[in-house]
C-alpha positions as CSV (number, residue, x, y, z in Angstrom):
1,X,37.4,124.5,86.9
2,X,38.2,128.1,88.1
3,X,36.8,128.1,91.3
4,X,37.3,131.6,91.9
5,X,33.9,134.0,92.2
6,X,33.1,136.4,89.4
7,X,32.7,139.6,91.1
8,X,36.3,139.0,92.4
9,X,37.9,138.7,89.0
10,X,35.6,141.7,88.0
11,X,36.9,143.9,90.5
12,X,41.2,143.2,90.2
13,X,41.4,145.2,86.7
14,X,39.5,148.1,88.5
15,X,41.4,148.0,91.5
16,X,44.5,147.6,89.3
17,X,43.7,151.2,87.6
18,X,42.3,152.8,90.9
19,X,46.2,151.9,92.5
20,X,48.3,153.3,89.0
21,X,45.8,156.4,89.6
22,X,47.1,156.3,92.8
23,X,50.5,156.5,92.2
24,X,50.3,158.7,89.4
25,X,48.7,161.9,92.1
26,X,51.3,160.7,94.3
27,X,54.3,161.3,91.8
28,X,52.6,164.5,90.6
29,X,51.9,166.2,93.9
30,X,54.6,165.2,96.1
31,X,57.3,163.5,93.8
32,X,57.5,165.6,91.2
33,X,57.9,169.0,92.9
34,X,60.1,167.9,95.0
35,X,62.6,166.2,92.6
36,X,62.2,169.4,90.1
37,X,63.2,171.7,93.2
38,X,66.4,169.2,93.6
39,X,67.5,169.6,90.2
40,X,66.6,173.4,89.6
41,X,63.8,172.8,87.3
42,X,61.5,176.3,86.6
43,X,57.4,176.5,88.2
44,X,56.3,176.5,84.7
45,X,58.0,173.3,83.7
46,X,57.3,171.8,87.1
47,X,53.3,172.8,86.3
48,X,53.5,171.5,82.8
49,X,54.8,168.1,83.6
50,X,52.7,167.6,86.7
51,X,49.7,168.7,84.4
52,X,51.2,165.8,81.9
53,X,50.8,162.7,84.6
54,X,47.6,164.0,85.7
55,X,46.5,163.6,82.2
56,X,48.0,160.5,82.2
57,X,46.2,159.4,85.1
58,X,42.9,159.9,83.8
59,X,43.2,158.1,80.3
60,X,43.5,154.8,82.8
């Protein structure tokens, strides 16, 4: 009944994870900084909390 090849449900939960990965270096290289220099936050809190997502971004 599902008429839909194997390798192509295979590959959507990897390519899933590869964009959340993605978006997770985005946030932490560009976003982050950039919103932390907005509000005032210090470097060592901005490097702790991008070190965080990056974490984050490898348990996918």
């Amino acid at each position: 009944m599902n008429n839909v090849p194997q390798e192509k449900t295979a590959a959507q939960p990897e390519m899933a994870s590869l964009l959340l990965g993605a978006g997770f270096a985005l946030a932490s290289l560009i976003l982050l900084p950039a919103v932390a220099q907005r509000i005032g936050l210090g470097s060592s809190l901005t490097i702790a909390l991008r070190g965080a997502l990056m974490r984050a971004a490898n348990h996918l």
